[in-house]
C-alpha distance (Angstrom), angle and dihedral (degrees) to the residues before:
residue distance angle dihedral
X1 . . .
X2 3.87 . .
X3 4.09 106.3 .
X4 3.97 97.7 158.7
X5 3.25 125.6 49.8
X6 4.29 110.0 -153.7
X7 4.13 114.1 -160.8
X8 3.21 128.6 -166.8
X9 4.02 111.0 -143.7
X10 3.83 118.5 -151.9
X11 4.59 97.5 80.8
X12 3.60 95.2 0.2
X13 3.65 103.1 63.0
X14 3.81 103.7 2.1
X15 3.68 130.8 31.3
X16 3.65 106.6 -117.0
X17 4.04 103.9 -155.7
X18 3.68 125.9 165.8
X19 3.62 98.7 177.3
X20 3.78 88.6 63.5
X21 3.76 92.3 61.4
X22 3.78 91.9 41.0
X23 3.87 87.6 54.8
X24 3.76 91.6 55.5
X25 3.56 104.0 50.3
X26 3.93 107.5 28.1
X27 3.49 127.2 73.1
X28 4.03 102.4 -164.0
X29 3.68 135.2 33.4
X30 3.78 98.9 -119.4
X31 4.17 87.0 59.1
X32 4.55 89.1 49.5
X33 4.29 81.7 44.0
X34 3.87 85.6 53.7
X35 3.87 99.0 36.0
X36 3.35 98.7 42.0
X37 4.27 94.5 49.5
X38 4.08 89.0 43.8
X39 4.07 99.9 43.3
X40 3.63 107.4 21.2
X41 3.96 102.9 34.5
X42 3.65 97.5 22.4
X43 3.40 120.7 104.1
X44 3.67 96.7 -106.7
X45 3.76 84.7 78.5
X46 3.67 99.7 62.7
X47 4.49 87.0 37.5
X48 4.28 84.6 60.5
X49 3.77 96.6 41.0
X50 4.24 89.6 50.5
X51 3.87 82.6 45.8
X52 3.93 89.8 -117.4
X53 4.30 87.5 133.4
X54 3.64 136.5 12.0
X55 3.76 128.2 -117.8
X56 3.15 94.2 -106.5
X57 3.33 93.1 62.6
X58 3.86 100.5 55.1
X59 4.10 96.8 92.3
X60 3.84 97.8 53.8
X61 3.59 88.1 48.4
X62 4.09 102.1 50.2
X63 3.59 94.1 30.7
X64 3.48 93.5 89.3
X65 3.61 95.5 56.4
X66 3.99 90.7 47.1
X67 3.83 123.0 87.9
X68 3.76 105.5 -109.3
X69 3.69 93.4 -119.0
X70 3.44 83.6 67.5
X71 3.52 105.8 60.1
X72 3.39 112.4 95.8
X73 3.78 91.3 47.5
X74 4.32 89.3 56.9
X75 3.35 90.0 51.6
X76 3.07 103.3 56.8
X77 3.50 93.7 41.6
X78 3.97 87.1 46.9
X79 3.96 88.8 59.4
X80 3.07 103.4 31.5
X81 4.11 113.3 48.2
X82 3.55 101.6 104.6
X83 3.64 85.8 76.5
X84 4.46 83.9 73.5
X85 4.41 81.5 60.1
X86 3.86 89.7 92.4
X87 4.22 113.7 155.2
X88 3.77 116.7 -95.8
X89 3.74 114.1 -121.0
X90 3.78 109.3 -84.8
X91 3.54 98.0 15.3
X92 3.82 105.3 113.2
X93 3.78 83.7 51.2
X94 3.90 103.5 47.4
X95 4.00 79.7 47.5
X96 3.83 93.3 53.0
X97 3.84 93.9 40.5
X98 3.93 90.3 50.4
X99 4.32 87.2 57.6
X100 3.62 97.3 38.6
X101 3.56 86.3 59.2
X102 3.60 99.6 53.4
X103 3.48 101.0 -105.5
X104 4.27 113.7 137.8
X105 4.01 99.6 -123.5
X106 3.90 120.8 -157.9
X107 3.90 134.0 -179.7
X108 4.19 105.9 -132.7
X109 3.55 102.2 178.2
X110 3.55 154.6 163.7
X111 3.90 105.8 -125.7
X112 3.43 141.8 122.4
X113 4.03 131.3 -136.5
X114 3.73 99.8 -67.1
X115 3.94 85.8 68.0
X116 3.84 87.5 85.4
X117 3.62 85.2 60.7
X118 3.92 102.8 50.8
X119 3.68 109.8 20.9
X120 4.07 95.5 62.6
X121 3.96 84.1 58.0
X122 3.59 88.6 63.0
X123 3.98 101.7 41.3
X124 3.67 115.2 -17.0
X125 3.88 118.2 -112.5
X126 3.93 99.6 -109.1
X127 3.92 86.4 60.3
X128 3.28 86.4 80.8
X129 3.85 134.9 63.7
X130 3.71 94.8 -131.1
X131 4.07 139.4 -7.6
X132 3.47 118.7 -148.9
X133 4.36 117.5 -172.0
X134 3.17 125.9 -170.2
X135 3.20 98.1 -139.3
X136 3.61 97.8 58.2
X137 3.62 91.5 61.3
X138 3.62 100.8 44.0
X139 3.82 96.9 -128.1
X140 4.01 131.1 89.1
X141 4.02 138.9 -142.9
X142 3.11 126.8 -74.1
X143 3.77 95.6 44.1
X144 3.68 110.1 96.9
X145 3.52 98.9 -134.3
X146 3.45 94.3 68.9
X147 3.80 97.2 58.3
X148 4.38 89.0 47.9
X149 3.97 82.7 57.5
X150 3.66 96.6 48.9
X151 4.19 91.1 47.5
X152 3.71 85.9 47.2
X153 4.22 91.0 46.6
X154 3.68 78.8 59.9
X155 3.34 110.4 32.2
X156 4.04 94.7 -126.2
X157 3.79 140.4 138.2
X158 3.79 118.1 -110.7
X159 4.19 89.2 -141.7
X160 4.09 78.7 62.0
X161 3.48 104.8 47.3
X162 4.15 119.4 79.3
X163 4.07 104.5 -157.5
X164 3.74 118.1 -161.0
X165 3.57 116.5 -171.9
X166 4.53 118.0 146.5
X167 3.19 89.9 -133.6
X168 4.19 117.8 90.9
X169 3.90 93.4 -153.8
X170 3.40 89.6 61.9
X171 3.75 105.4 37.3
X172 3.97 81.4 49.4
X173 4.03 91.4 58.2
X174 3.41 92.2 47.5
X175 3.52 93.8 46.3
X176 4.44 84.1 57.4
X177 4.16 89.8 54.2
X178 3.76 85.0 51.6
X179 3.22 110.2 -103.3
X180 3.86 132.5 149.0
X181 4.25 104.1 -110.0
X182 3.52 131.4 -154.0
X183 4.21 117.2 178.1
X184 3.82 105.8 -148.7
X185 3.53 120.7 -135.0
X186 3.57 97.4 -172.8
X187 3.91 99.8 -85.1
X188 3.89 112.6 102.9
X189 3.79 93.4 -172.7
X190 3.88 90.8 73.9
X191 3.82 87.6 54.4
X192 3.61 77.9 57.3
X193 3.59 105.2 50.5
X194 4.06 86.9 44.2
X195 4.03 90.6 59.1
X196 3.93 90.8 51.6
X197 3.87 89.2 49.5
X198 3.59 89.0 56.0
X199 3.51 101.9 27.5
């Protein structure tokens, strides 16, 4: 019997969008090309979601990569991305549906430490019954040990738990702690229908 429902954040409750920072702060292509391969795909990235560096950090650490023409665009892209995490139509109400009907809700997500600054906007953090970042922890989805450590945060059973994350990796390492799974294709309703069927 599902009694907590587990959601990932990044495309399932905000929209995660690069290109809409990029298309703020540069002015040509070549400068997105080389912002978005140095902040987005580099591995700075991956080192602030596992908590390994702050955001503050990023700019110092990609600048050198970046051609100096460049540099005022990264930075501001570099502090100023979370303004891309915008909420995904229906969101606010699939999360308020899920708590009205007595479902636990959590946030289990990938993020680093500007998440404290743009998630709240969208629901604030005491909406939910727990918040579990990435970053905090210093380990990332899919690895399995980070879903053990978020049950035992809790203190809940996997075989109760429904996690909902778009990405199959993670739904897959879930899936290994135990864990109900649900990959998200961007319509909140079926994550509806599946609680009724096994509610």
């Amino acid at each position: 019997m599902i009694k907590n429902v587990v959601l990932d954040m990044g495309n399932v409750l905000l929209d995660f969008n690069p290109e809409f920072v990029l298309n703020n702060f540069c002015s040509s292509d070549e400068e997105k090309d080389v912002i978005r391969r140095e902040l987005f795909e580099g591995p700075e990235w991956l080192m602030g979601d596992r908590g390994d560096i702050k955001d503050k950090d990023r700019f110092d650490l990609i600048s050198p990569r970046v051609p100096s023409k460049y540099h005022d665009a990264l930075r501001k892209c570099a502090d100023n991305w979370g303004i891309c995490m915008t909420p995904l139509d229906g969101a606010e109400d699939f999360c308020k549906y899920v708590k009205d009907h007595g479902y636990g809700i959590y946030v289990l997500s990938n993020a680093s430490d500007l998440f404290y600054d743009y998630f709240p906007k969208f629901l604030p953090l005491d909406f939910f019954n727990g918040v579990f970042v990435s970053a905090d922890h210093l380990m990332l989805k899919p690895d399995v040990e980070i879903y053990k450590a978020f049950l035992e945060e809790y203190d809940l059973k996997g075989d109760e738990c429904l996690f909902v994350d778009d990405r199959e990796d993670n739904v897959l390492g879930a899936r290994k702690a135990g864990m109900n799974v649900f990959q998200f294709m961007g319509d909140h309703d079926e994550v509806i229908r599946l609680l009724n069927e096994k509610g």
